[in-house]
Each structure stands twice: as C-alpha cells, then as structure tokens.
N, CA, C and O atoms as CSV, one atom per row, in Angstrom:
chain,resi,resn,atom,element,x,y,z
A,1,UNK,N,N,27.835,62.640,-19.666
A,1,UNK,CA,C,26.960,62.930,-18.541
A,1,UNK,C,C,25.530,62.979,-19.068
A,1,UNK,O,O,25.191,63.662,-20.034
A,2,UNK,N,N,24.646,62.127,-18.292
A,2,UNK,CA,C,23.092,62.217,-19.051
A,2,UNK,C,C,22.169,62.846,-17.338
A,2,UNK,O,O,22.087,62.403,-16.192
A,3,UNK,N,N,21.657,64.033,-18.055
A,3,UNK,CA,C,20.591,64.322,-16.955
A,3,UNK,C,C,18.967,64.508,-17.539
A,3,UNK,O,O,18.479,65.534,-18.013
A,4,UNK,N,N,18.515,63.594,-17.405
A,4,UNK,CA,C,17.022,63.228,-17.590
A,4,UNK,C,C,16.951,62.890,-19.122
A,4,UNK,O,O,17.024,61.736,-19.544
A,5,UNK,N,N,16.783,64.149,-20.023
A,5,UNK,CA,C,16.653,63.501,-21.259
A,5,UNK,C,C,18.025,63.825,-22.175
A,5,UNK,O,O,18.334,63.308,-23.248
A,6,UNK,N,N,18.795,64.913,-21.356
A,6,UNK,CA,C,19.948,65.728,-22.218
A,6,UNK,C,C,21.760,64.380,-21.615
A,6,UNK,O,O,21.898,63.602,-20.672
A,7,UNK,N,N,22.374,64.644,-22.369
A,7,UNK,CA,C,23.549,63.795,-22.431
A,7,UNK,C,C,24.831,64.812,-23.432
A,7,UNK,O,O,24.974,64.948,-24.647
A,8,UNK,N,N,25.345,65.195,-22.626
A,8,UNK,CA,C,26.591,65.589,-23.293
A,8,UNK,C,C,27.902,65.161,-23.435
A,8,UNK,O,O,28.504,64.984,-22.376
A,9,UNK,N,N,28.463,64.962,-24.401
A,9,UNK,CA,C,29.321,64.497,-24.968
A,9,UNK,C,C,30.706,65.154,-24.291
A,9,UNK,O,O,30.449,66.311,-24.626
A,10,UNK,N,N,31.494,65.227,-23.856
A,10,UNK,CA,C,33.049,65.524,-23.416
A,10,UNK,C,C,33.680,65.732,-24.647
A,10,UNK,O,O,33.248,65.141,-25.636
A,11,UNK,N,N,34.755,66.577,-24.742
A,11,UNK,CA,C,35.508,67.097,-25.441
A,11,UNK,C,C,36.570,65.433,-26.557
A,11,UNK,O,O,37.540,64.966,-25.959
A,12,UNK,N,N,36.300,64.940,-27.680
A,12,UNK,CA,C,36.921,63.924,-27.879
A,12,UNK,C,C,37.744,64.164,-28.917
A,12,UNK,O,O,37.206,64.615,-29.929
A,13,UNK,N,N,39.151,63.944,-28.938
A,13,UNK,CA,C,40.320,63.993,-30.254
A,13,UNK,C,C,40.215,63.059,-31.118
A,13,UNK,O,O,39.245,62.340,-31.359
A,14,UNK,N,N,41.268,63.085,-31.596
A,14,UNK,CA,C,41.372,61.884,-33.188
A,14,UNK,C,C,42.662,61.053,-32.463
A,14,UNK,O,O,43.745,60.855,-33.014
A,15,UNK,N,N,42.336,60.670,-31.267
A,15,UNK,CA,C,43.399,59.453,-30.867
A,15,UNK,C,C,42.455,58.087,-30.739
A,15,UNK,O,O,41.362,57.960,-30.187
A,16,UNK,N,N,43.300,57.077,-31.473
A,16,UNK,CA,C,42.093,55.995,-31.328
A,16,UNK,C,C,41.879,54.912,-30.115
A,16,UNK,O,O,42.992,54.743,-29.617
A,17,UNK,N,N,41.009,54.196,-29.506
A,17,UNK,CA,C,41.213,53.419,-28.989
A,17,UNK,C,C,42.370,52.742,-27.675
A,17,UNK,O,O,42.347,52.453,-26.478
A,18,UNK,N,N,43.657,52.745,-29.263
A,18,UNK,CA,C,44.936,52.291,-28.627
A,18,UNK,C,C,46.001,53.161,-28.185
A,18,UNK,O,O,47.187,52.861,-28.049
A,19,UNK,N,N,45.467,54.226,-27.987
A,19,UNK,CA,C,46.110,55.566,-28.176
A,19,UNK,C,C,47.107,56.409,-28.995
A,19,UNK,O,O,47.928,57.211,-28.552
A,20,UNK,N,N,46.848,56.034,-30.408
A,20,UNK,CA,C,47.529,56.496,-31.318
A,20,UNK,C,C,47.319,57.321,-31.740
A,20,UNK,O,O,46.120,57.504,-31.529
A,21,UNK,N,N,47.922,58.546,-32.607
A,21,UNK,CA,C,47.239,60.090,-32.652
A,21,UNK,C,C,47.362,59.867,-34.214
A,21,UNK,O,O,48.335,59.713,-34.952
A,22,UNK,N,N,45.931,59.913,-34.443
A,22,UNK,CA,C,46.446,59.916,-36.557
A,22,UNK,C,C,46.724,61.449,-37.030
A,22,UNK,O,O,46.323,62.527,-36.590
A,23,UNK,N,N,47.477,61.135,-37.983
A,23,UNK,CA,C,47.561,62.046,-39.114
A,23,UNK,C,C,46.621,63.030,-39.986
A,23,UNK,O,O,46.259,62.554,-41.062
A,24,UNK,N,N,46.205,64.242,-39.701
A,24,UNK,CA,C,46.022,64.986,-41.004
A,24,UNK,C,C,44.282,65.011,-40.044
A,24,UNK,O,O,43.735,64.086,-39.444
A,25,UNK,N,N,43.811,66.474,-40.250
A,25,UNK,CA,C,42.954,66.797,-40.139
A,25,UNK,C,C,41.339,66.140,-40.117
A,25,UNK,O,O,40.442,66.266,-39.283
A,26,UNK,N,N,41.393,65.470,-41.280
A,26,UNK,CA,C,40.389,64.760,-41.771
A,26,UNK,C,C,40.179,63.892,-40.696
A,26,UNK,O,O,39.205,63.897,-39.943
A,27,UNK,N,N,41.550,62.837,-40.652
A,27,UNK,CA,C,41.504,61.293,-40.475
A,27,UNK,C,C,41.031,61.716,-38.306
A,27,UNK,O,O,40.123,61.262,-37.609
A,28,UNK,N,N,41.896,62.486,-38.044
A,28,UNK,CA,C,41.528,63.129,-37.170
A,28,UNK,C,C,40.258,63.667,-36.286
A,28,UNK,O,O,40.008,63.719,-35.082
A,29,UNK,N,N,39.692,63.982,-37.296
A,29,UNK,CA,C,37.983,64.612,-37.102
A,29,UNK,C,C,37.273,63.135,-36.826
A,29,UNK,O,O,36.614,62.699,-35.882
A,30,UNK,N,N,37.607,62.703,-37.787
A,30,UNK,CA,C,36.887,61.172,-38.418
A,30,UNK,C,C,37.013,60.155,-36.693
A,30,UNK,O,O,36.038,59.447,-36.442
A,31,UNK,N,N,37.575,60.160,-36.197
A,31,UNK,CA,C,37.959,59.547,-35.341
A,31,UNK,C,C,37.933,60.172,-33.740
A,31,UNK,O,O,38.455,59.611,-32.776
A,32,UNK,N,N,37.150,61.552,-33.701
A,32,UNK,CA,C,37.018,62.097,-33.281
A,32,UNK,C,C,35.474,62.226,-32.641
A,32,UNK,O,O,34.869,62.356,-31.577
A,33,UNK,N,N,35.285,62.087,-34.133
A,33,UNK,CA,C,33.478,61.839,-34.006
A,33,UNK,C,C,32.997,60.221,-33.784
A,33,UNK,O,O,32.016,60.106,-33.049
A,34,UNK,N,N,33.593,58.890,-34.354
A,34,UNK,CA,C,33.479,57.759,-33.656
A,34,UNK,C,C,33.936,57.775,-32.213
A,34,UNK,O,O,33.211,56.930,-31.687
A,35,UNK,N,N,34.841,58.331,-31.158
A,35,UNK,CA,C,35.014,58.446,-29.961
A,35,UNK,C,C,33.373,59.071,-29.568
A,35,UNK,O,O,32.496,58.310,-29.160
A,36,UNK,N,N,33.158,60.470,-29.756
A,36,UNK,CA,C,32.220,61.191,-29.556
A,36,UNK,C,C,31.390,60.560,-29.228
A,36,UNK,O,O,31.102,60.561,-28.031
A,37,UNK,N,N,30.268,59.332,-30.638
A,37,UNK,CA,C,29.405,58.958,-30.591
A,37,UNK,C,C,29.413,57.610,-29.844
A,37,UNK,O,O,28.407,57.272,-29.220
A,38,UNK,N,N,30.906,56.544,-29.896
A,38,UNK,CA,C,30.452,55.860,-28.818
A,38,UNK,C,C,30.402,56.222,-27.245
A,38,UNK,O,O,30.095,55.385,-26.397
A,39,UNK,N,N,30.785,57.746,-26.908
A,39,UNK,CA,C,30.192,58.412,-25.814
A,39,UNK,C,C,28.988,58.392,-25.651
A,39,UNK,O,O,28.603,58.031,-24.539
A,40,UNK,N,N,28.056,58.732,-26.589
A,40,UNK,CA,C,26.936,59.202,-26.365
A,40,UNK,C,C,26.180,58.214,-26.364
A,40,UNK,O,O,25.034,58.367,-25.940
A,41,UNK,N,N,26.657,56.799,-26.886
A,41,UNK,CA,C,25.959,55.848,-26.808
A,41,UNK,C,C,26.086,54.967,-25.756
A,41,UNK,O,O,25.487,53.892,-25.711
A,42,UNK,N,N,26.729,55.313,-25.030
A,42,UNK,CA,C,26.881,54.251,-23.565
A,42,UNK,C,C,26.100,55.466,-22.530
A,42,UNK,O,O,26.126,55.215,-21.326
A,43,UNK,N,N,25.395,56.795,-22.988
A,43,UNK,CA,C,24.454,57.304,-22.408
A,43,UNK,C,C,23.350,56.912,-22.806
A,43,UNK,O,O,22.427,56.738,-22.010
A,44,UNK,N,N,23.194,56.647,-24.402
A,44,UNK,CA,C,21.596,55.753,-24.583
A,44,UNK,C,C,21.555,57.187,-26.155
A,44,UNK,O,O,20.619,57.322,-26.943
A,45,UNK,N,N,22.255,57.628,-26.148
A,45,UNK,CA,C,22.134,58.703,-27.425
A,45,UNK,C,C,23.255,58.301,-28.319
A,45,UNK,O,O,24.346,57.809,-28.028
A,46,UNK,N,N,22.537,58.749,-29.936
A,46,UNK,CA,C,22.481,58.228,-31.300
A,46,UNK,C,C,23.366,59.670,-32.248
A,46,UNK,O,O,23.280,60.816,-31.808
A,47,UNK,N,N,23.822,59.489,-32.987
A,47,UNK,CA,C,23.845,60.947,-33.531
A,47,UNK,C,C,22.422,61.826,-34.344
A,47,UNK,O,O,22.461,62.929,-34.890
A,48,UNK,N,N,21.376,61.011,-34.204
A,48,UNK,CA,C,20.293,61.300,-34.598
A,48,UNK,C,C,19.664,62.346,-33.335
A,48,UNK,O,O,18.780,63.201,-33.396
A,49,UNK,N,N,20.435,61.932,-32.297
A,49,UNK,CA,C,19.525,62.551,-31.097
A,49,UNK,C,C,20.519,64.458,-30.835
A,49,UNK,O,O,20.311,65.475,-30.173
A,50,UNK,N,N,21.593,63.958,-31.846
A,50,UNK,CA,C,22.201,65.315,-31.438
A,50,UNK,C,C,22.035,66.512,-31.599
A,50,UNK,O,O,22.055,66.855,-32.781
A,51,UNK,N,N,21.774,67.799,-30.403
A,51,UNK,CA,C,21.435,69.007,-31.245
A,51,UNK,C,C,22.302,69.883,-31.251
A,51,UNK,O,O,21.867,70.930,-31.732
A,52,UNK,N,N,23.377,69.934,-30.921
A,52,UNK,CA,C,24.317,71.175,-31.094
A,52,UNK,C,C,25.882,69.925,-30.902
A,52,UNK,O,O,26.032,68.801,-30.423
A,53,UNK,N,N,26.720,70.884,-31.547
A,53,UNK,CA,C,28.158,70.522,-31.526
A,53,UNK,C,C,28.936,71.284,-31.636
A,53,UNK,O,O,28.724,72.158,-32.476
A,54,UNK,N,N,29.842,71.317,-31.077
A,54,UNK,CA,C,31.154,72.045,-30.806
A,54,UNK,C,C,32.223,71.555,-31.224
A,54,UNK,O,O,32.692,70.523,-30.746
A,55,UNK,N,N,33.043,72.547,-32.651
A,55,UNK,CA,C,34.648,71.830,-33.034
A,55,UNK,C,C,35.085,72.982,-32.697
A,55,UNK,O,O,34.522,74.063,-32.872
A,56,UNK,N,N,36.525,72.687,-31.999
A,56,UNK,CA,C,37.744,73.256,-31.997
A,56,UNK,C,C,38.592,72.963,-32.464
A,56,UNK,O,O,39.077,71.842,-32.306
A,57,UNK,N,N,39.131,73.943,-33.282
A,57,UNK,CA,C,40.067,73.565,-34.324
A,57,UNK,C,C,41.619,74.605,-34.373
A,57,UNK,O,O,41.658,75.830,-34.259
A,58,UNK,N,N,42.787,73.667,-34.575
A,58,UNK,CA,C,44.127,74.302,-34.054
A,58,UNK,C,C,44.296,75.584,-35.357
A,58,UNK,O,O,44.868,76.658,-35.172
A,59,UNK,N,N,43.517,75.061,-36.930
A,59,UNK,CA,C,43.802,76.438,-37.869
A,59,UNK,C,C,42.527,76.418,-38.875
A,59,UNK,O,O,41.740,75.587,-39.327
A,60,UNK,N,N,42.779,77.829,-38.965
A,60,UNK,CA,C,41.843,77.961,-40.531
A,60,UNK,C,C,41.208,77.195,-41.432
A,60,UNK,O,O,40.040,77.026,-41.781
A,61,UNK,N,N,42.433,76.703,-41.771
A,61,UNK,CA,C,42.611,76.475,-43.191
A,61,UNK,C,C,42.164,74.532,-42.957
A,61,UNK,O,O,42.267,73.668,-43.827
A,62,UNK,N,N,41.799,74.392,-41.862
A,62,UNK,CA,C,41.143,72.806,-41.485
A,62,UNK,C,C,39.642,72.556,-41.998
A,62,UNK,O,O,38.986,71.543,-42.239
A,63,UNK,N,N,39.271,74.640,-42.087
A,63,UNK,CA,C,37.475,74.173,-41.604
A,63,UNK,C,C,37.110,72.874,-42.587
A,63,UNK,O,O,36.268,72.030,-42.278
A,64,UNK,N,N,37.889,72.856,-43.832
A,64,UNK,CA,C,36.754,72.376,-45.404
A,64,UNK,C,C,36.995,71.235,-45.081
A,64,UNK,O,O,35.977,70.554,-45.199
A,65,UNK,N,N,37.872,70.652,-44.714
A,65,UNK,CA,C,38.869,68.940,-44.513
A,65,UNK,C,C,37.539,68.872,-43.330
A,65,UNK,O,O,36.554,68.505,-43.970
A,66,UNK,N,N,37.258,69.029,-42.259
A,66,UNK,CA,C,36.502,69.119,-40.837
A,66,UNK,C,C,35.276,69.091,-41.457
A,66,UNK,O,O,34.743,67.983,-41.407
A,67,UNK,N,N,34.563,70.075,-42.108
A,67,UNK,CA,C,33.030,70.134,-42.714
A,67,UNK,C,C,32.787,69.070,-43.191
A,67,UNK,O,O,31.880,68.439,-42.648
A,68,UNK,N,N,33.554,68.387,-44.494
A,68,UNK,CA,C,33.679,66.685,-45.391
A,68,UNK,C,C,33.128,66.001,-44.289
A,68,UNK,O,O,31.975,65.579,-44.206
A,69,UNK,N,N,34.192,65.900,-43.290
A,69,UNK,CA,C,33.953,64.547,-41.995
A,69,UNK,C,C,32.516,64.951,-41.582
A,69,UNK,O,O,31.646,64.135,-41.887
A,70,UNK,N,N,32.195,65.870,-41.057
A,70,UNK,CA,C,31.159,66.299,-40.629
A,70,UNK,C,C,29.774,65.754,-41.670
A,70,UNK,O,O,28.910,65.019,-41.192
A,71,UNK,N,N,29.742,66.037,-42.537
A,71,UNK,CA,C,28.825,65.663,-43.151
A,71,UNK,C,C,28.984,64.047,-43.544
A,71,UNK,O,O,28.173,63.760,-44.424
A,72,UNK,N,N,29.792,62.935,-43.140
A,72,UNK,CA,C,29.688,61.508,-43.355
A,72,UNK,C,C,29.107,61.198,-41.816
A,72,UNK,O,O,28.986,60.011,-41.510
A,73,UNK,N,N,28.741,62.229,-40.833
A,73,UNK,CA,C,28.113,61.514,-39.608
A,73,UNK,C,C,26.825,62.213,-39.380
A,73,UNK,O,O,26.081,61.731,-38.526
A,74,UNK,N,N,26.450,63.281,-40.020
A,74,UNK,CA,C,24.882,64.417,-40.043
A,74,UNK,C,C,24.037,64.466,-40.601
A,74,UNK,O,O,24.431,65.204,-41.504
A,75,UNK,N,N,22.984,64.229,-40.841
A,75,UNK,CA,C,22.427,64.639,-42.378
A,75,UNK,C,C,21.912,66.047,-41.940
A,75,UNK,O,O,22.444,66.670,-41.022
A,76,UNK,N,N,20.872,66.497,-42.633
A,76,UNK,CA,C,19.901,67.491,-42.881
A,76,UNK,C,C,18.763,66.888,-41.535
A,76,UNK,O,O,18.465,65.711,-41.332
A,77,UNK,N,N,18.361,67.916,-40.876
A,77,UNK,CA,C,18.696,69.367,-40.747
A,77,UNK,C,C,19.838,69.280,-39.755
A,77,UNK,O,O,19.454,68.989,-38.622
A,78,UNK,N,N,20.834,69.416,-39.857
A,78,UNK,CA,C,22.316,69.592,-39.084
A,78,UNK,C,C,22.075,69.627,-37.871
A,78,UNK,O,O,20.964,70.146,-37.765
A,79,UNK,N,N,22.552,69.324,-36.678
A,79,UNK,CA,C,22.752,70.042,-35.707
A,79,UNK,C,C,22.885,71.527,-35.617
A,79,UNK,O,O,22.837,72.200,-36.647
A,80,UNK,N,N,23.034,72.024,-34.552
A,80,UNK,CA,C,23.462,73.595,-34.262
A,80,UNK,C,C,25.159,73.499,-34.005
A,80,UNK,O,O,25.636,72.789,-33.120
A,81,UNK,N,N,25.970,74.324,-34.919
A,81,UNK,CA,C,27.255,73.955,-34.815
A,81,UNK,C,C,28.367,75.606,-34.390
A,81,UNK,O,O,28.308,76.708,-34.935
A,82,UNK,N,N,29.133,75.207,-33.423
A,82,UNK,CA,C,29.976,76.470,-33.253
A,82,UNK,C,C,31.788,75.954,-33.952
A,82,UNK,O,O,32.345,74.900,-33.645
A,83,UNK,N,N,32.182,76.667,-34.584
A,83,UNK,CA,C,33.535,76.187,-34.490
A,83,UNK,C,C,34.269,77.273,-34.194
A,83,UNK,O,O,34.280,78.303,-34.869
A,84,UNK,N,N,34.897,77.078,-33.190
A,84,UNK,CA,C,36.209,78.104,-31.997
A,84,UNK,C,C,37.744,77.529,-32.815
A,84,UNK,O,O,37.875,76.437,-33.366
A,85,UNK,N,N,38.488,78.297,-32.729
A,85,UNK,CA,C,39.669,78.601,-32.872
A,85,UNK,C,C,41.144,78.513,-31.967
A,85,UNK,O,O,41.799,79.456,-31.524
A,86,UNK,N,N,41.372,77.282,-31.876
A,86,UNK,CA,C,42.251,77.316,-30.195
A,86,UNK,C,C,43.269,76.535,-30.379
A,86,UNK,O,O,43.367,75.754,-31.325
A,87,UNK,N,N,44.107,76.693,-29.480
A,87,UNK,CA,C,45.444,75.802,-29.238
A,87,UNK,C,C,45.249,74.733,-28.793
A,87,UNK,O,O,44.717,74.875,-27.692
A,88,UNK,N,N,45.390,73.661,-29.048
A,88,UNK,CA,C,45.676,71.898,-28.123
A,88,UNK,C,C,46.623,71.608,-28.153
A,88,UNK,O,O,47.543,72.212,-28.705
A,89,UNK,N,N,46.701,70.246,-27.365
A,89,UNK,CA,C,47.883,70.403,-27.443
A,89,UNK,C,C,49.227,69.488,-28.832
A,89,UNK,O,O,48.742,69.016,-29.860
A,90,UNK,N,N,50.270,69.431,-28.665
A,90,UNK,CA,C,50.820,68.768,-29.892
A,90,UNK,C,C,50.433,68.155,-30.497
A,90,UNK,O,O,49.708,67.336,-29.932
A,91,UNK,N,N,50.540,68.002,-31.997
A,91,UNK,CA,C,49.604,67.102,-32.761
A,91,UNK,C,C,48.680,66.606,-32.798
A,91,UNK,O,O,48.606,65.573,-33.464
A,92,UNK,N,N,47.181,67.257,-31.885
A,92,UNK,CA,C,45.954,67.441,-32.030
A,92,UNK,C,C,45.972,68.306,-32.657
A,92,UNK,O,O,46.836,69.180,-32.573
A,93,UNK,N,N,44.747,68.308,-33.697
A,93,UNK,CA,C,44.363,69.254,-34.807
A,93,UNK,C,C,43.000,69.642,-34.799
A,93,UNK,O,O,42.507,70.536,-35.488
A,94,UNK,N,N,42.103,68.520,-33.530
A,94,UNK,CA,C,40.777,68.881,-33.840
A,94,UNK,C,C,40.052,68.471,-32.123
A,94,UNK,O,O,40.376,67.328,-31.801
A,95,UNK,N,N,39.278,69.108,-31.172
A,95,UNK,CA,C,38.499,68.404,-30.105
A,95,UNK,C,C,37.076,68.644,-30.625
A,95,UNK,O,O,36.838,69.639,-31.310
A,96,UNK,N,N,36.163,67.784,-30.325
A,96,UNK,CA,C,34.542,67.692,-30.596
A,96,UNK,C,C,34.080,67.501,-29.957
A,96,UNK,O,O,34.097,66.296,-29.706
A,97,UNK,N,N,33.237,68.334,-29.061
A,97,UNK,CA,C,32.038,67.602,-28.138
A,97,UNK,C,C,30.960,67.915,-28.453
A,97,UNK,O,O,30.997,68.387,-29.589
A,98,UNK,N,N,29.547,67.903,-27.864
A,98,UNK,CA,C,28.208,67.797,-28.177
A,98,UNK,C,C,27.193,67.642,-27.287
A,98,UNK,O,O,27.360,67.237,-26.136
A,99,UNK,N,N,25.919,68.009,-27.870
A,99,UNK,CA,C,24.686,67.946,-27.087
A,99,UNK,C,C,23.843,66.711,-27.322
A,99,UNK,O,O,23.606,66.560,-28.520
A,100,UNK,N,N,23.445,66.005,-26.727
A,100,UNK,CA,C,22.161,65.097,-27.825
A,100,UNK,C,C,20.679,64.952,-26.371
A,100,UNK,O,O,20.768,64.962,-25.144
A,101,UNK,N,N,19.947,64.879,-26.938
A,101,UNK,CA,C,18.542,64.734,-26.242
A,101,UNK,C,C,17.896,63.488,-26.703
A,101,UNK,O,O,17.684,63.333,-27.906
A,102,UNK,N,N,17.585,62.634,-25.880
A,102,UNK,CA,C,17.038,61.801,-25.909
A,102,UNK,C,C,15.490,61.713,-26.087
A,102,UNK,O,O,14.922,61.556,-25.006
A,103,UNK,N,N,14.501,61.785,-27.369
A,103,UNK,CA,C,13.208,61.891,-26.606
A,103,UNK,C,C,12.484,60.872,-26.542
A,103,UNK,O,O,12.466,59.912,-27.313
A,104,UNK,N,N,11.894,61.052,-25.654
A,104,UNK,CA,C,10.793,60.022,-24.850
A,104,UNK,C,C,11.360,59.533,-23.463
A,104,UNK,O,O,10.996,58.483,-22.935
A,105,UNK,N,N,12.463,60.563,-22.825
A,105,UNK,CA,C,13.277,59.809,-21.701
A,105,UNK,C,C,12.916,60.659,-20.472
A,105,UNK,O,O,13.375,60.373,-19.366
C-alpha cells in the first residue's frame, strides 16, 4: 500500500514464487525479504528507502540465523527493527513486513 510518500510492505514468508516453503530459518528469512522487496518495488520503493521493519519469528533460538540474512539486504544505518515472538502457521519460521518512504514523492 503506498500513500503519498510512505509504502508498506505486507507481512511476507519464505515461500517462493511457486509456492514452495523452504527449509531452515535462514533460507526462509532470505526469501522472505526478496518477496518483501519485490513488494515494495512495484510501489516504487528500494530497500534503501526502508525505515522500520518488523520480524516475527516462531523461536528464540532463530534470532542469529535471521540477523546474518538481515544484514545481506541493510547496510548501516539499519532500519528501525522490532522482532515479536509468535506462532504461524506450520512450517513457517519467519513473517517480515516493513516501512519504506519514498523521498521526493
């Protein structure tokens, strides 16, 4: 959804494309955040434009596997990031959505 300059991202899993659900936390995230961003890019937003993000994650012990991925799509200075603690459903391990602002729009 894009309203004027802001565009938020919908909640996206680690199922790809063809609707296959991968394996293992990482591969998961990873694929989670390519859904994400070609969201944000059929609004006209970049992951450069993003300022906050939201992971939900099914356990604990995911955050460090989740942070890795995270940092092959962010640089410095990060977004603003929350990570919640929640149930999804079967063999989802990870949902991601996000903020991004467009400027000059």
């Amino acid at each position: 959804v894009r309203i004027s300059s802001v565009v938020a991202g919908s909640g996206q899993v680690g199922i790809t494309p063809a609707g296959d659900i991968l394996d293992g936390v990482a591969a998961q995230t990873r694929q989670a955040f390519i859904n994400l961003l070609a969201h944000l890019a059929s609004a006209g937003a970049g992951a450069e434009d993003v300022i906050s993000v939201r992971v939900f994650l099914t356990e604990v012990k995911h955050f460090e596997a989740m942070n890795e991925v995270y940092r092959e799509f962010f640089t410095e200075p990060y977004p603003a990031r929350s990570t919640i603690y929640v149930g999804l459903p079967p063999e989802l391990l990870v949902e991601i959505d996000a903020l991004a602002v467009i400027e000059g729009s």
